[in-house]
Structure formats: structure tokens, C-alpha cells
C-alpha positions as CSV (number, residue, x, y, z in Angstrom):
1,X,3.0,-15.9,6.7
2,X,2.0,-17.6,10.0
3,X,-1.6,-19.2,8.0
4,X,-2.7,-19.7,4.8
5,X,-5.9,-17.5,4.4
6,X,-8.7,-19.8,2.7
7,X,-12.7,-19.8,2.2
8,X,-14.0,-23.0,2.6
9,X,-16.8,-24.0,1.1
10,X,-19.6,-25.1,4.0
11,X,-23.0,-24.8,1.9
12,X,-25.1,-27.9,3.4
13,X,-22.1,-29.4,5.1
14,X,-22.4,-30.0,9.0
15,X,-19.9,-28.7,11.3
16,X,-19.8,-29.1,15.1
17,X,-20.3,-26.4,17.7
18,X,-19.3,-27.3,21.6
19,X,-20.5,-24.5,23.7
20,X,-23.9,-23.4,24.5
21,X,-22.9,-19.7,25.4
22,X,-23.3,-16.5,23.7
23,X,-20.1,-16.2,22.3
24,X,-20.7,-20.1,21.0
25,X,-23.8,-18.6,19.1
26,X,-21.8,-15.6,17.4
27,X,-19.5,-18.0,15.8
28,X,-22.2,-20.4,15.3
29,X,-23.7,-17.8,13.2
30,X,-21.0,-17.4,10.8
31,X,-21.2,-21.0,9.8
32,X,-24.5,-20.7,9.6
33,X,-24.4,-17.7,7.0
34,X,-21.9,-19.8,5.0
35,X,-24.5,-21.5,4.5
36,X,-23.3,-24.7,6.8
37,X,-25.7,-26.9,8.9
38,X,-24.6,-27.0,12.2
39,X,-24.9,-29.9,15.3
40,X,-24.3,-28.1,18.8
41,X,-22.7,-30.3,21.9
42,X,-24.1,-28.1,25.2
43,X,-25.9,-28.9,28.3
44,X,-27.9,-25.5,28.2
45,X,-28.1,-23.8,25.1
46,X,-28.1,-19.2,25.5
47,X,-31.2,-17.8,24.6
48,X,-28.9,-15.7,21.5
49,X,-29.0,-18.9,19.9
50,X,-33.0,-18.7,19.4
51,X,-32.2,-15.4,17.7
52,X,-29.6,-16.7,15.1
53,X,-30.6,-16.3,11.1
54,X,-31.8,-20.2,10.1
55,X,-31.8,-21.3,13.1
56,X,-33.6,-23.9,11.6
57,X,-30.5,-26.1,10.6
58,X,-29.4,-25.8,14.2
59,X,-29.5,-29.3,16.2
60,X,-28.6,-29.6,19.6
61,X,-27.3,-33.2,19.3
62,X,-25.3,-34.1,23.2
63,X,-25.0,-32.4,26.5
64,X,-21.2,-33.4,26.3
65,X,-18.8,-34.4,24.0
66,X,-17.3,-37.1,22.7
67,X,-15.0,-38.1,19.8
68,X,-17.9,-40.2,17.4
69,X,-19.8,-36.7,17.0
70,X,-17.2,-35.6,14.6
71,X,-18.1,-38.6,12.4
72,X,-19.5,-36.9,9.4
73,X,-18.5,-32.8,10.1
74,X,-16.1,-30.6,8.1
75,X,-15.4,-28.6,10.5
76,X,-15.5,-27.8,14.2
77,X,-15.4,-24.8,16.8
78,X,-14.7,-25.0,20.6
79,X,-15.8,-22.1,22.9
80,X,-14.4,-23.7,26.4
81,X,-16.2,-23.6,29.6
82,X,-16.3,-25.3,33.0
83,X,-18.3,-27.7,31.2
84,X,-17.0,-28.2,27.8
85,X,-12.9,-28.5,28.1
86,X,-11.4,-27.6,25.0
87,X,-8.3,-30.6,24.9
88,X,-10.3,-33.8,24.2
89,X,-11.8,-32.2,21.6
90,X,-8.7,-31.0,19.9
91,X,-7.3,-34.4,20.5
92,X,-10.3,-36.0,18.8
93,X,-10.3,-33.4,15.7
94,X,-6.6,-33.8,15.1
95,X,-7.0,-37.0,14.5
96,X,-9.5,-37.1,12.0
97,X,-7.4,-34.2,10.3
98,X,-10.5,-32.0,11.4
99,X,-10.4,-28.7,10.9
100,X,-10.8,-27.0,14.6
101,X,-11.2,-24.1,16.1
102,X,-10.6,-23.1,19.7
103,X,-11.8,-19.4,20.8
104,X,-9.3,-17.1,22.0
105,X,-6.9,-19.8,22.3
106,X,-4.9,-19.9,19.0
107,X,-2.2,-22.5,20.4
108,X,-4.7,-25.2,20.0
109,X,-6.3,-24.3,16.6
110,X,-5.6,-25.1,13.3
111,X,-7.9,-22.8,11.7
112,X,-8.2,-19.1,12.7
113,X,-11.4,-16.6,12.6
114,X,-11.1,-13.6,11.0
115,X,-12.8,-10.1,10.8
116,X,-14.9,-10.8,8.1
117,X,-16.1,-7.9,5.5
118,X,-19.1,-9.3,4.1
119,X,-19.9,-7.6,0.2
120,X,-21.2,-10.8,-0.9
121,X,-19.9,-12.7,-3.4
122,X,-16.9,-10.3,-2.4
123,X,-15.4,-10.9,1.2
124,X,-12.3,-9.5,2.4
125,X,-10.8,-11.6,5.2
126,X,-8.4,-9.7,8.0
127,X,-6.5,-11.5,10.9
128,X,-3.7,-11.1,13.1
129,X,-3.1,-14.3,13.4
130,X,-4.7,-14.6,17.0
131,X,-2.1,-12.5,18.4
132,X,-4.2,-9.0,18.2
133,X,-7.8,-9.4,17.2
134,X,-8.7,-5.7,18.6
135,X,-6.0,-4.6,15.9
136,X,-7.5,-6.4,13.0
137,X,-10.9,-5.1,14.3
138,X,-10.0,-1.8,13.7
139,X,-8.1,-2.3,10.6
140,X,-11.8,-3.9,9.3
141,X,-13.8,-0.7,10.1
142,X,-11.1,1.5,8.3
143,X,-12.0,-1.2,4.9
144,X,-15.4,-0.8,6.1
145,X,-15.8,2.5,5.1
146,X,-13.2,2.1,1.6
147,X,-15.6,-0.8,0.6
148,X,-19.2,0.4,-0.6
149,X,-21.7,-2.2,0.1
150,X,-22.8,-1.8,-3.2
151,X,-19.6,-4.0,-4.2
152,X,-21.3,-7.0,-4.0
153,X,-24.2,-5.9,-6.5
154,X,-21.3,-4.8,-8.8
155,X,-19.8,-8.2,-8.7
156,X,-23.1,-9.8,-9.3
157,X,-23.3,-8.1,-12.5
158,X,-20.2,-8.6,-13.8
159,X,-20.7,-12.3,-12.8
160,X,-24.1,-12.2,-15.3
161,X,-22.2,-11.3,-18.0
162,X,-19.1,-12.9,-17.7
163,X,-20.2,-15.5,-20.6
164,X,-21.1,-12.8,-22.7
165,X,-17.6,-11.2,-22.3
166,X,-15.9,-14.4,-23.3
167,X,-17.3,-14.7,-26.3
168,X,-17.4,-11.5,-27.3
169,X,-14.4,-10.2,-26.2
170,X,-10.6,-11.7,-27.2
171,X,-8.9,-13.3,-23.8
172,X,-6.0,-11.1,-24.1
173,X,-8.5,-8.3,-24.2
174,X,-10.7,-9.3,-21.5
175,X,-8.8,-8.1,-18.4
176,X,-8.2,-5.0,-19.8
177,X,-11.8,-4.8,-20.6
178,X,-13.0,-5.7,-17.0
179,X,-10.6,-3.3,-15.6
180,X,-12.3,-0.2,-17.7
181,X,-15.6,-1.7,-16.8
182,X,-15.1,-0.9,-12.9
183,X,-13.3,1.9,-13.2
184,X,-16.4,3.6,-15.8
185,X,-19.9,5.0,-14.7
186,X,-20.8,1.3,-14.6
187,X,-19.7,0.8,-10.8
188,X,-20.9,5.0,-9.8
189,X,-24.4,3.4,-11.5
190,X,-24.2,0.6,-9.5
191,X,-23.7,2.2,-6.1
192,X,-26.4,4.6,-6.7
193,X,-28.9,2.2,-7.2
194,X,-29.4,2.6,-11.1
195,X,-28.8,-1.2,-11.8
196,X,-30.7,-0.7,-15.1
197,X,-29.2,1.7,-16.4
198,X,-25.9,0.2,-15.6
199,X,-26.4,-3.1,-17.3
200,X,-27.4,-0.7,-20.4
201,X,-24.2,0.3,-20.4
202,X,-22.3,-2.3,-19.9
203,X,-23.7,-4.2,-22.9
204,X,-22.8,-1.2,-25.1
205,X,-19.3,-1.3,-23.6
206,X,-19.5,-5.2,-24.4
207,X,-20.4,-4.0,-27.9
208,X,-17.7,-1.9,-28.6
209,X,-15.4,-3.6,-26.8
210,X,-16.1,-6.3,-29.6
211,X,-15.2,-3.9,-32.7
212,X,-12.3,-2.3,-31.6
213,X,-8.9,-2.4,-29.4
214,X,-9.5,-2.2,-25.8
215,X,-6.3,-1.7,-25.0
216,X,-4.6,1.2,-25.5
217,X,-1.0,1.9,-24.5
218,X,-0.8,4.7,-21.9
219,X,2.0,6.0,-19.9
220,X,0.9,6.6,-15.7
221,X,3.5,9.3,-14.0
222,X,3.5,8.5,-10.8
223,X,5.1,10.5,-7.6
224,X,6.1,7.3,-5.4
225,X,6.8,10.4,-2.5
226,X,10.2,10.4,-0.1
227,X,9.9,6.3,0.3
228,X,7.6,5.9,3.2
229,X,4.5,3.6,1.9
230,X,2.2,5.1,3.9
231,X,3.0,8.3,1.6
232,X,1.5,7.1,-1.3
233,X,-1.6,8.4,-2.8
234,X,-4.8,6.3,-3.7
235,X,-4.7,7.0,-6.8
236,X,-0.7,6.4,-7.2
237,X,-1.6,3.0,-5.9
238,X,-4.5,2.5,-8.3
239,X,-2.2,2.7,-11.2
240,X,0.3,0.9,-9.6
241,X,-1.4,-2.3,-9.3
242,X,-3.1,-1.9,-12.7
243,X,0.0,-1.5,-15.1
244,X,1.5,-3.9,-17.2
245,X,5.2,-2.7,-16.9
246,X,6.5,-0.8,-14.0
247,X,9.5,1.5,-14.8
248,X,11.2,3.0,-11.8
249,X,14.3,4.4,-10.4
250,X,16.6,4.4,-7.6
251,X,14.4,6.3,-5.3
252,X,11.8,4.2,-5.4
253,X,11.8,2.0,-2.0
254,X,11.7,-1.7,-2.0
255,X,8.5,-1.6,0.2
256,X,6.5,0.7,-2.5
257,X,7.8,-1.1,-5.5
258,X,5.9,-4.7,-3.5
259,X,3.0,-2.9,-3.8
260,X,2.8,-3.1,-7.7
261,X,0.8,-5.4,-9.5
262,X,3.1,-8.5,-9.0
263,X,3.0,-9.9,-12.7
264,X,4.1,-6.6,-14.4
265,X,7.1,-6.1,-16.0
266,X,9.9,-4.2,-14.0
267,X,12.5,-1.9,-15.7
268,X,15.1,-0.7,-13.6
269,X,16.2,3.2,-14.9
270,X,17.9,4.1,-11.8
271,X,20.0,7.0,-11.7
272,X,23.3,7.5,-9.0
273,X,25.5,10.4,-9.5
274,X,28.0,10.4,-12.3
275,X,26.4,7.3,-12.8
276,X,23.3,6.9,-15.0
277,X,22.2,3.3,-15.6
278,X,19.8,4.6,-18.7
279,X,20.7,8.0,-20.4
280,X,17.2,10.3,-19.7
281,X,16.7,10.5,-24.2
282,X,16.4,6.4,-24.1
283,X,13.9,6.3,-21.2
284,X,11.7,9.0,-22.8
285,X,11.8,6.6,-26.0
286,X,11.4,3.6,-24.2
287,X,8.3,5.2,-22.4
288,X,6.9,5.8,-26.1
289,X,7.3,2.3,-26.9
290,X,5.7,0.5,-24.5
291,X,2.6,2.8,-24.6
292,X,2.8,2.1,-28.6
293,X,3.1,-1.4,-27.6
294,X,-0.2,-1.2,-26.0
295,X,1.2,-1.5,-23.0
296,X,0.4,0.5,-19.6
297,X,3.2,1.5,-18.4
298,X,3.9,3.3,-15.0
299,X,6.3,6.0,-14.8
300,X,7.6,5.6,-11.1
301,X,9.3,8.1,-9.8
302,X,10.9,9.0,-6.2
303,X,9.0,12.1,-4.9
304,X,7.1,14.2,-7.3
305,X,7.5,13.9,-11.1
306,X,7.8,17.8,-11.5
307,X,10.4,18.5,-8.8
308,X,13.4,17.7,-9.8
309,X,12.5,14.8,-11.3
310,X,12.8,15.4,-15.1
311,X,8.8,14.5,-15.1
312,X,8.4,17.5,-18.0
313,X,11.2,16.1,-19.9
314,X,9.7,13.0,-20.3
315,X,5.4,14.0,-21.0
316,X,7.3,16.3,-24.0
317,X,8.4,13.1,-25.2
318,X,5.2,11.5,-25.1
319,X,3.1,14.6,-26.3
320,X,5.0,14.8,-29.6
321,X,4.8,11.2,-30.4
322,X,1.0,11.3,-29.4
323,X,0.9,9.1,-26.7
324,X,-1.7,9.4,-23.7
325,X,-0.4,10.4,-20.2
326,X,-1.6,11.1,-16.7
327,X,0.4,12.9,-13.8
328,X,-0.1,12.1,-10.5
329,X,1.4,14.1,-7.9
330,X,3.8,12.7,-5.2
331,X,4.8,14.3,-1.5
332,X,8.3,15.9,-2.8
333,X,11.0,15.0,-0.3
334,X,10.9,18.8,0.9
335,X,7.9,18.6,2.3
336,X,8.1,14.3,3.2
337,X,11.1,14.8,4.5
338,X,11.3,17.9,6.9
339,X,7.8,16.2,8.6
340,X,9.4,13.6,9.5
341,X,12.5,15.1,10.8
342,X,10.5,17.6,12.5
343,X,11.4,21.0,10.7
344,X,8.8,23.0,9.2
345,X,9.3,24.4,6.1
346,X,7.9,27.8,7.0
347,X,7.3,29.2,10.4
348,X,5.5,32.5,10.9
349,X,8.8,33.7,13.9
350,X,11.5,32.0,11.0
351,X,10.7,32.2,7.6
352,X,8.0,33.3,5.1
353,X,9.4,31.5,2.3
354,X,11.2,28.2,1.1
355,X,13.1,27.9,-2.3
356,X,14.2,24.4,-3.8
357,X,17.3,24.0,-5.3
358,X,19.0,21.5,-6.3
359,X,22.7,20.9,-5.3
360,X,24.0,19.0,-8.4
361,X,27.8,20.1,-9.2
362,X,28.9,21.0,-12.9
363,X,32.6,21.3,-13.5
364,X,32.8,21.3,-9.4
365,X,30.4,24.0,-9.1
366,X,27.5,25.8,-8.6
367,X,25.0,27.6,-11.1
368,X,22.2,28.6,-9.0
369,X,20.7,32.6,-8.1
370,X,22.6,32.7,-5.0
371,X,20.9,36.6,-4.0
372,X,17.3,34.7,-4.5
373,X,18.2,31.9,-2.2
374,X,20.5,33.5,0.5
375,X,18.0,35.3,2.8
376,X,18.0,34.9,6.4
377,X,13.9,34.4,6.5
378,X,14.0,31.9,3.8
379,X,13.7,28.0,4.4
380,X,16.3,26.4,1.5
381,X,15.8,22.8,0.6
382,X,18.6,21.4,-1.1
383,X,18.1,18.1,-3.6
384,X,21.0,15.9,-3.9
385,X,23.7,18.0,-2.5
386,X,25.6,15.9,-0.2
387,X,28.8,15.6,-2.8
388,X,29.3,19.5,-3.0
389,X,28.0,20.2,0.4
390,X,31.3,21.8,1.8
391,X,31.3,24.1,-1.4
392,X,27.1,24.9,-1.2
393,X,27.8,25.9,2.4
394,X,30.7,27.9,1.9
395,X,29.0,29.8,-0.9
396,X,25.8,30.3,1.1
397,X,27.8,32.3,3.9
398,X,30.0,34.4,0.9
399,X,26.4,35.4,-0.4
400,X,25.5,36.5,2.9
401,X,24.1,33.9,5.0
402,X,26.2,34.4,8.7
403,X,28.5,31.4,9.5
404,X,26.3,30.2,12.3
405,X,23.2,29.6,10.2
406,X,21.5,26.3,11.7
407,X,21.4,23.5,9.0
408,X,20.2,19.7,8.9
409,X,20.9,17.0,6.8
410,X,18.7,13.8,6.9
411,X,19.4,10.5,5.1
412,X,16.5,8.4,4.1
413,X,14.0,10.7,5.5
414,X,10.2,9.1,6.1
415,X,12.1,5.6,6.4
416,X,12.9,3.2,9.5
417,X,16.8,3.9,9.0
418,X,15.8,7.9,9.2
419,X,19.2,9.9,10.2
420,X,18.9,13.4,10.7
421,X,22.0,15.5,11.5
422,X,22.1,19.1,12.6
423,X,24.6,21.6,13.2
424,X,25.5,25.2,11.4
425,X,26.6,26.0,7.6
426,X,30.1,26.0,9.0
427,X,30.1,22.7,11.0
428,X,27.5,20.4,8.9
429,X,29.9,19.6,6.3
430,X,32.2,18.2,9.3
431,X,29.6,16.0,11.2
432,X,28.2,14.7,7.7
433,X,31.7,13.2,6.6
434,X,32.1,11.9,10.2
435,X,28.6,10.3,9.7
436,X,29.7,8.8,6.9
437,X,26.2,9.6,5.2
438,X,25.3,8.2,1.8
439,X,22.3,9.0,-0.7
440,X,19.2,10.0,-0.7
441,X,19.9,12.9,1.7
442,X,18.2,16.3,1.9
443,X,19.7,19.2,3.0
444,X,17.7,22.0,4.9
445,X,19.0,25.1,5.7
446,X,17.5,28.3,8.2
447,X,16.5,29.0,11.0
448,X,13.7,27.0,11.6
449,X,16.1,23.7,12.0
450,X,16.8,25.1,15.2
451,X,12.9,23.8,15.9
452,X,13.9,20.1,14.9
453,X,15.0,19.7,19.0
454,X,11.1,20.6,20.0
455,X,9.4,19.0,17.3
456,X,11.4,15.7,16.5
457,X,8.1,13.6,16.6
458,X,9.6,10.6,14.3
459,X,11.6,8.1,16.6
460,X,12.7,5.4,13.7
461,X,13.4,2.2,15.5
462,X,17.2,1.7,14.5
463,X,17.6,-1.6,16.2
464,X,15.4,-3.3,14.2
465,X,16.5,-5.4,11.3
466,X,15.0,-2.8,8.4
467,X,17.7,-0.2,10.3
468,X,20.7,-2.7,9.3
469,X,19.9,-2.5,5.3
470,X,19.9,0.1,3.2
471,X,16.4,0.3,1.9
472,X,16.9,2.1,-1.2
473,X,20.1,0.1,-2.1
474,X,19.8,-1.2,-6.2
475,X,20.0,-4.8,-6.3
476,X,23.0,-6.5,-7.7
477,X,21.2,-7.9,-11.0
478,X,20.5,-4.3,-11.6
479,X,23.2,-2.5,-11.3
């Protein structure tokens, strides 16, 4: 983190403009809807600063600068001309231990701009720390659009009643509480205009909230997809950064696990082959007793709960011991997966079907339908199959499949350290051993791997330092 991101508090302080141009009046106008009062050092002031919002606490106080204007200011910002050199001001500021800004010339500042989202009292501050301001621009409009304007009326109101909540409502509970509030009809109220009728509401929530429990233990199964962040659902992420204990497993990637609510509890579960950190029984128990606990507790899960995933297994748990659930749905790796390495899963000249499978060996083999899955139009995705994957390929050709069947096999798939190795049933088995691949792989299997040369969009960088760690590695305390 290159700055710390701050609000300052300018209402009725004076800060220091030098500058008289347009761009000058832009930034005076921030400070002036902060609330500050601002003294201007210009010989010849733009006619955009007659326009500015109170431009009554504007005072053009010098035609040039010098250091005993910053006697008194909390702040200052330099737009440079040919007539108002940024360094002497700098000079002056720093000494004071001024706060200063320089436009467009980060080297010299000490305080940075952002893109502002205004929702008063809600703002939402985005920078790229001078180095790309278009970037951040656009990363603004895309929050623009997230962020209802209303936002700021729905903070308003829960700011009016915060009193009443705290004496009505026990401070263990209150988070909890505040957390149903914006998430109820309260905030849809608010947003359409009908602030009556939300503050109704919320002092009948405030009243129940007062005679009972408002928390409630619930259990959140959540698809965290093939890895990639970008993968992830809104609503996966809404529960995510609202539980109170997070319990994942090994296919859950570092970079979606950061993206949890930071003060929750973390229980690692992780599965390896022949190699179960937590027997599947105790984690559908343990799942029962948080939510008994009153705890909310997220269910993460690599992919999507229902493929592959023992996601049933574990919501039979929780219906017979009549504890609340919701599901929501993750990108399986099949589909993550084959995107990114550029295979589609169905093509209308390769295959009209897929079929899952997954390539667990019992007793070194296989139990699977192999005269369902063996068909030359059929995509076949298999799930954790890189142990038996000599033997899967060997019994895909017995049941039919010719020898020269193209097949791919792609570690970490989505990811920066993405690998994707192709070749045929009877030479993948070869080129994966002298890959020396480890898990999470996917295998695909068909003819439409031979498209993966045409359509390869995904170009991981694998010089880059993310390439030289293996993201989905389990930490040492946890294993």
C-alpha cells in the first residue's frame, strides 16, 4: 500500500489554492464541498471559478506566492503554471508538515486526489496512486452504477436511529441486527423513495429485534468457482463478507479466501487424495454446530457445491437436524476451466454432449458407465483424475474411444500459473508425468481439444511472481 487512504475533516478550515486556472477551480471545488474555506494565490483568476458552489468562502488573497500564506491552512493544492512554479511551494509546505498537493505530479505530493463517489455521508474513495488516474476513473463509473444514490438517504436513516438501536438492542446483537436491516425491504423502501414507510418499518424491526434473538445460526453454501476471483458471484461474495466463520477446503484459492470478512473464524477442511484432513461425517456435524451456535457460517467450497463436491451430503445433514441453509451456485471447473484453456465443451462440428465424471480410483480402479461416456461426439470432463490417468485412458480406448482421441489436461485452470497440456488418449499420460503436474487438474477428453490451438485466448503471465507459488498450496499450520 503505496498511501494510506484518509478523509479529512475540512468543514470551516482554510486551505490554500495556487492557480487561477480551470483545472485550479475543479479541485478548488472539492474543498469547497468538504465544506472547507478556501484562500486562492493567482494573478488572474478563470471565469469557472465564478461558477463554483459557495463561492462565497472563496478569497483571492496574492497574485504570487509566498511561504507566510500557509500560516493558518490545513491544507494546500498546487496546479503549476508559467506563473505559479510548483517547488517553492512544496518546499514551504513540507516544512510546516503541510499537507500538499501538486496536480498531475505525484513525486512532489504528500497527499493524492482520488475519484471520489459522493453518496453522502457514504463516499467511496478510488486511486491509483497517481500512476493511472484514467484507470481509476473507469473503475469509479463501474461503482457508479453498483452504488444507488439512494445510499446516502439509507445511511441517514440508520444514523437517526442509531440511539434507538443501542438501547434497545443488546451490542452483541446489534451488528447482526444492522446487517438484516440493509439487507430487508428497508433499503428497496429507501431507494424508491418511500422513506416513510421505511422508517415504519424499521421501528417495528427495532421492536422485535428487542423481544427476541436476532441472530440465528445459518449455514451459506457457497460455490467459490475454479479459483479465479473474478469468478465469483455477487451473491457468493455477499455472504462471504457477512459470516462469522468461514469453513473451506483445499480448492479454495488464497486470493478468494482474502475476500472474506477479515474477522471471521477460519476452519480449514481440506481434502488431498488418500488424505482427508476432516472425515466428510465430522464436517457435516461441525456445520450443525456452528449454525446451533448461532453462528453464520459459510460453507466454501471449490467450484460448485453440487458437482462433485459432496454439497448434498452435507444440506441432508443440516435438514435433519433443522438447521437453515442457502446454496449458491459456483462456475464448476468444467465449464471455468475449459474457458480458460480455450476448449468448448460442446461444439455443433464436435460434440452434442458433455458427461462429468469423476476419475477417483477404488481398489486401483474404475466404477464408472464406460458405454455412457465413451462416444466419439461426447465432450468428457474428468474431476480429479490425474493419479489413475494412465488407467482412465487406457479404458476409454478398450470401450471404444480410437487411440488417437485428442485430450487436454490443465492444472490450475482460471489461475496465473494456468498449464494446459494436450496430446491424444495414448500420449497424454506420457507428457503429464514429464510435466510433472500436481493437483487441481482437469482432464478433457474429445475432439473439440483439437480447437484449444485456435481458441487459446488465456495467456497467464508465468514469469510473474504469482507463476513461482502454487496458489492453492495448504499452508503449513494447516496441514
Amino acid at each position: 500500500m503505496n498511501y494510506l487512504p484518509i478523509f479529512l475533516d475540512l468543514r470551516d478550515r482554510h486551505c490554500l489554492v495556487v492557480g487561477g486556472s480551470e483545472t485550479a477551480a475543479r479541485k478548488a471545488e472539492l474543498l469547497l464541498r468538504a465544506g472547507a474555506r478556501v484562500d486562492v494565490v493567482a494573478p488572474v483568476l478563470h471565469e469557472g471559478w465564478t461558477r463554483l458552489p459557495h463561492a462565497e468562502r472563496v478569497t483571492r488573497v496574492a497574485d504570487a506566492f509566498a511561504p507566510a500564506l500557509l500560516d493558518g491552512k490545513d491544507a494546500v493544492i498546487v496546479v503549476e503554471d508559467d506563473t505559479t512554479p510548483a517547488q517553492p511551494v512544496v518546499d514551504a509546505a513540507r516544512a510546516r508538515h503541510l499537507p500538499i498537493n501538486v496536480a498531475d505530479k505525484p513525486a512532489l505530493c504528500s497527499f493524492i486526489l482520488p475519484s471520489i463517489i459522493d453518496r453522502s455521508p457514504i463516499m467511496v474513495a478510488i486511486s491509483s496512486g497517481g500512476e493511472s488516474p484514467v484507470l481509476a476513473r473507469m473503475l469509479r463509473a463501474r461503482l457508479e452504477t453498483l452504488i444507488p444514490a439512494a445510499y446516502g438517504r439509507l445511511s441517514a436513516l440508520a444514523s437517526r436511529y442509531k440511539d434507538r438501536v443501542r438501547e434497545a438492542i443488546q451490542p452483541a446483537q446489534r451488528r447482526a441486527f444492522w446487517e438484516k436491516v440493509f439487507l430487508s425491504p428497508v433499503a428497496e423502501m429507501v431507494f424508491s423513495g418511500r422513506d416513510n414507510e421505511a422508517e415504519q418499518t424499521l421501528e417495528a424491526m427495532i421492536r422485535e429485534g428487542a423481544a427476541h434473538e436476532i441472530s440465528r445460526g445459518e449455514v451459506y453454501l457457497v460455490g467459490a468457482g475454479p479459483g479465479n476471483p473474478d469468478l465469483l458471484t455477487f451473491r457468493a461474495l455477499r455472504l462471504m463478507q457477512q459470516a462469522d466463520v468461514i469453513v473451506y477446503d483445499r480448492l479454495v484459492s488464497p486470493p478468494i479466501l482474502d475476500m472474506c470478512r477479515r474477522d471471521a473464524e477460519r476452519i480449514y477442511v481440506g481434502k488431498e487424495r488418500d488424505d482427508h484432513a476432516v472425515p466428510q461425517e465430522e464436517i457435516n456435524l461441525m456445520l450443525v454446530r456452528l449454525a446451533k451456535e448461532g453462528k453464520r457460517t459459510l460453507r466454501l467450497k471449490g467450484g460448485d457445491p453440487f458437482i462433485f463436491g459432496r454439497g448434498g451430503e452435507e444440506i441432508e445433514t443440516l435438514v435433519e437436524h433443522g438447521v437453515p441453509f442457502q446454496v449458491v451456485p459456483g462456475i464448476t471447473a468444467a465449464a471455468g476451466v475449459a474457458s480458460y484453456a480455450g476448449i468448448p465443451l460442446t461444439h455443433r462440428d464436435y460434440a452434442q454432449s458433455v458427461a462429468f465424471v469423476t476419475g477417483h480410483l477404488k481398489e486401483n480402479t474404475f466404477n464408472l458407465n464406460w458405454e455412457g461416456i465413451a462416444r466419439q461426439d461426447q465432450t468428457i470432463v474428468i474431476y480429479m483424475g490425474l493419479k489413475g490417468l494412465p488407467l482412465l485412458c487406457e479404458a476409454l480406448i478398450r470401450h471404444g474411444l480410437k487411440p488417437d482421441t485428442p485430450a487436454a489436461i490443465v492444472q490450475h485452470g482460471t489461475l496465473p500459473t494456468q498449464r494446459v497440456i494436450t496430446g491424444t488418449l495414448t500420449t497424454l499420460p506420457g507428457l503429464a508425468e514429464a510435466a510433472q503436474l500436481k493437483p487441481p487438474t482437469l482432464i478433457i477428453v474429445g475432439n473439440v481439444v483439437k480447437l484449444r490451438e485456435k481458441l487459446g485466448w488465456y495467456q497467464p503471465a508465468l514469469h510473474s511472481d504469482q507463476a513461482h507459488r502454487t496458489p492453492l498450496e495448504t499452508p503449513a499450520h494447516l496441514r
